[in-house]
C-alpha positions in Angstrom: 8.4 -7.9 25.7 6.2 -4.8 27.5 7.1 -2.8 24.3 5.7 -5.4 21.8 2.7 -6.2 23.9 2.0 -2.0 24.4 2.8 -2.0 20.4 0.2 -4.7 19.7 -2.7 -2.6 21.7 -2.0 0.2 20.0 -2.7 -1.4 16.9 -6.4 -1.0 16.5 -5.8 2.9 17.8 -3.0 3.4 15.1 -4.8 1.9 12.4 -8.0 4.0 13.2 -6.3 6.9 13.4 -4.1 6.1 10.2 -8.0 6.0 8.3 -9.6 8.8 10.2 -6.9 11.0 9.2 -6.8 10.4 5.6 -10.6 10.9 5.5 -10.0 14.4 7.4 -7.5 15.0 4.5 -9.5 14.0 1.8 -12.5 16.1 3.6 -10.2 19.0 3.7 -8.8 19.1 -0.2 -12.2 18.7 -1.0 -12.1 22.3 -0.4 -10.2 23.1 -3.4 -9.9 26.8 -3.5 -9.3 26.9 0.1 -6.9 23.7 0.1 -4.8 24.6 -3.2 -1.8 26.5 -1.9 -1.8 23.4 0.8 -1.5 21.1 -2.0 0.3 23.2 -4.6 3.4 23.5 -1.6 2.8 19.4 -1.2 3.4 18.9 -4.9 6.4 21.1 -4.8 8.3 19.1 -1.8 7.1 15.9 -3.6 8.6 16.6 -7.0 11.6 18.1 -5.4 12.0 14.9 -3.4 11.4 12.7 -6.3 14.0 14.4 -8.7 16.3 14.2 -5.7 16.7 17.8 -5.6 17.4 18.0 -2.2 19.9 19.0 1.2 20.4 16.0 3.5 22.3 18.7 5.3 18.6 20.4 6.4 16.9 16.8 6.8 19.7 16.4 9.8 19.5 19.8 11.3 15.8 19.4 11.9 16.4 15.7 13.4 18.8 16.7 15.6 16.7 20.2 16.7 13.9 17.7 17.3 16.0 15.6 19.7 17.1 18.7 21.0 13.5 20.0 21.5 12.3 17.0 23.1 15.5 16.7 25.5 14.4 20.5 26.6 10.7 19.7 26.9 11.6 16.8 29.3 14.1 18.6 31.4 17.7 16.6 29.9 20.1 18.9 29.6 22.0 18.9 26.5 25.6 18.6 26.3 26.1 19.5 22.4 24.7 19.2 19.2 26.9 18.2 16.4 25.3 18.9 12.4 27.1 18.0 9.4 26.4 17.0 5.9 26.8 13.6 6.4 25.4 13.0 10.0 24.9 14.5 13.2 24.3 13.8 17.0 22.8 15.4 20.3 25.1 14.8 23.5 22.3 14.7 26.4 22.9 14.1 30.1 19.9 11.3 29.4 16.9 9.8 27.1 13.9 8.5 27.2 11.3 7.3 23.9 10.0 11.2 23.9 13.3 12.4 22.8 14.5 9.6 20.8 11.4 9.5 18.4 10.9 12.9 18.3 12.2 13.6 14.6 10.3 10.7 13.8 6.8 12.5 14.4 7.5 16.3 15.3 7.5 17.9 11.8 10.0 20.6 12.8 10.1 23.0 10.0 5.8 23.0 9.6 6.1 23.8 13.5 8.3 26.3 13.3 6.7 28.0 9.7 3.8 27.7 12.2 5.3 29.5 15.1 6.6 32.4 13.4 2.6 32.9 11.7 1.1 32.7 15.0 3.6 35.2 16.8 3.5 37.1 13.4 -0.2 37.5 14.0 0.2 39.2 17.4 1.5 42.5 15.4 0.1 42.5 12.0 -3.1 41.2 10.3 -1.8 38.2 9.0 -5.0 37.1 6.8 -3.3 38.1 3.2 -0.3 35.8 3.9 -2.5 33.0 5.0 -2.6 31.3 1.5 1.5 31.3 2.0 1.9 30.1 4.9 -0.5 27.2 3.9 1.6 26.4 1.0 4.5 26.6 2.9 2.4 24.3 5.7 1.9 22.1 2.6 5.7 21.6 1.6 7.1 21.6 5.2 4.2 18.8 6.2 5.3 16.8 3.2 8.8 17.4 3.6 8.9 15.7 6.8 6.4 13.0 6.0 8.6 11.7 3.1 11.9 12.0 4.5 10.5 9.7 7.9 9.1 7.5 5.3 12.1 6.9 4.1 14.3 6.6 7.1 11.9 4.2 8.3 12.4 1.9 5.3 15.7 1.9 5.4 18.5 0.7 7.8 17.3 0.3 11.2 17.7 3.7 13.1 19.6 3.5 16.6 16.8 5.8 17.7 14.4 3.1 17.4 16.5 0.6 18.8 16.3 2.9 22.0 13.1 3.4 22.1 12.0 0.1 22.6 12.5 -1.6 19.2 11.0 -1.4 15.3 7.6 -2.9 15.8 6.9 -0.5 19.3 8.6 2.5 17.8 7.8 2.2 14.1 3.9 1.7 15.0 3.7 5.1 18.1 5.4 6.7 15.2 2.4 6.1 12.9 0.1 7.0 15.1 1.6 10.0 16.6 2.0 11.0 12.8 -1.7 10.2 12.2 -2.6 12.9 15.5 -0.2 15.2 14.4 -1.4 15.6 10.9 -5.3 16.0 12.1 -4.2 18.7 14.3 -2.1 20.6 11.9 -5.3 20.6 9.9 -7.3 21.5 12.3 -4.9 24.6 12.8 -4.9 25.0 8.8 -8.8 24.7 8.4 -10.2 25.9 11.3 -13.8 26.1 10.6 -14.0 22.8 8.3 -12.9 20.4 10.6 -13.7 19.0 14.1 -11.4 17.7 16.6 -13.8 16.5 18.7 -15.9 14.3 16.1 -12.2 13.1 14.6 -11.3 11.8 18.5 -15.0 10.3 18.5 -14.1 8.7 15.0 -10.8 7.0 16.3 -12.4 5.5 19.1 -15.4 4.1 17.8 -13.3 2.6 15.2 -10.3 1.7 17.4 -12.5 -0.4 19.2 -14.2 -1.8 16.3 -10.9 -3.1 14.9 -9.5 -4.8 18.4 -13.0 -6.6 18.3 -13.0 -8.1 15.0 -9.4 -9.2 15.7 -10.4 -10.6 19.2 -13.3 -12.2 17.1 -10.9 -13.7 14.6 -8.2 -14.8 17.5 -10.7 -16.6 19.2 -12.7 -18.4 16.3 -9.0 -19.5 15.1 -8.5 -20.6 18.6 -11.8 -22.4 19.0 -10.9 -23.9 15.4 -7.6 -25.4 16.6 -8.7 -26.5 20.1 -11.4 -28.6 18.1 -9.4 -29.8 15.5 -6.3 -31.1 18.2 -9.3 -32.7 20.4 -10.3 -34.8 17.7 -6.9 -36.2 17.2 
């Protein structure tokens, strides 16, 4: 019942964010010369995806690394990791909702393309690959936005069961999306976007939303409480 109840005030913060992250988006590929390899590696992943020219082998290695990840960063130790074509699993000594939505919101091959560019960048003068590594930013972002999109609309995951349930899990999934995508183009476009005025953004509306749905609960309330007094 405390998962559904935390799920329902995150609502308003979800759906702002959802909004406030599309518009940084759309602010972003407005920038066409700069955002084109972004978008041209986004239109690959999507056609690829759509002709169904893809490896559910490397969909499941990156879940399970992201479990994986998330049982290092909260101290579980992990007992083994099992990848196959058709499945896979991480043996930890525990969980928590970190680690089992993890692969659900950590976009584990954008992070990694990312990882290797910044360390990349400690050696060399990395400014002619940048267009690249934003296309391959572009693809890897996509890839994993798709492929969660469709687990999500599919069979209900065990992960989600653990983590609290579908309507707790499946809405801190969309939000932590929402987050994630504003900072990975923050990272991309630097000088174009502000995190500061995005977090100012979410708020304002956040609280905008819970207070015309407070105003709606209570004018349906008031509605009903006049109507049964009559009776």
């Amino acid at each position: 019942m405390s998962k559904v109840l935390t799920a329902l005030a995150l609502a308003p913060f979800t759906a702002a964010a959802a909004f406030a992250t599309a518009a940084l988006l759309f602010s972003a590929l407005a920038r066409r010369q700069t955002a084109l390899p972004l978008l041209l590696g986004a239109a690959l992943c999507g056609l690829l995806h759509c002709c169904r020219l893809k490896s559910r082998f490397f969909y499941i290695l990156a879940h399970e690394l992201s479990h994986a990840l998330a049982a290092l960063v909260s101290g579980v130790k992990i007992r083994k990791i099992n990848v196959g074509k058709n499945g896979g699993y991480v043996a930890l000594s525990a969980t928590n909702t970190f680690i089992s939505l993890a692969p659900y919101f950590i976009p584990f091959y954008a992070l990694a393309s990312g990882l290797i560019y910044g360390l990349a960048a400690f050696f060399t003068d990395m400014t002619p690959y940048r267009p690249l590594f934003t296309g391959i930013a572009g693809f890897f972002l996509t890839y994993h936005l798709l492929n969660t999109g469709e687990i999500l609309t599919g069979p209900m995951q065990s992960d989600l069961k653990k983590a609290g349930g579908a309507l707790f899990s499946v809405s801190l999934v969309f939000l932590l999306n929402s987050l994630g995508l504003a900072l990975a183009l923050k990272l991309i476009f630097p000088d174009l976007i502000s995190l500061g005025s995005y977090a100012a953004g979410v708020w304002t509306l956040a609280v905008e939303i819970a207070s015309r749905i407070f105003a709606a609960v209570l004018y349906i309330y008031n509605v009903a409480k006049i109507y049964y007094s009559d009776r």
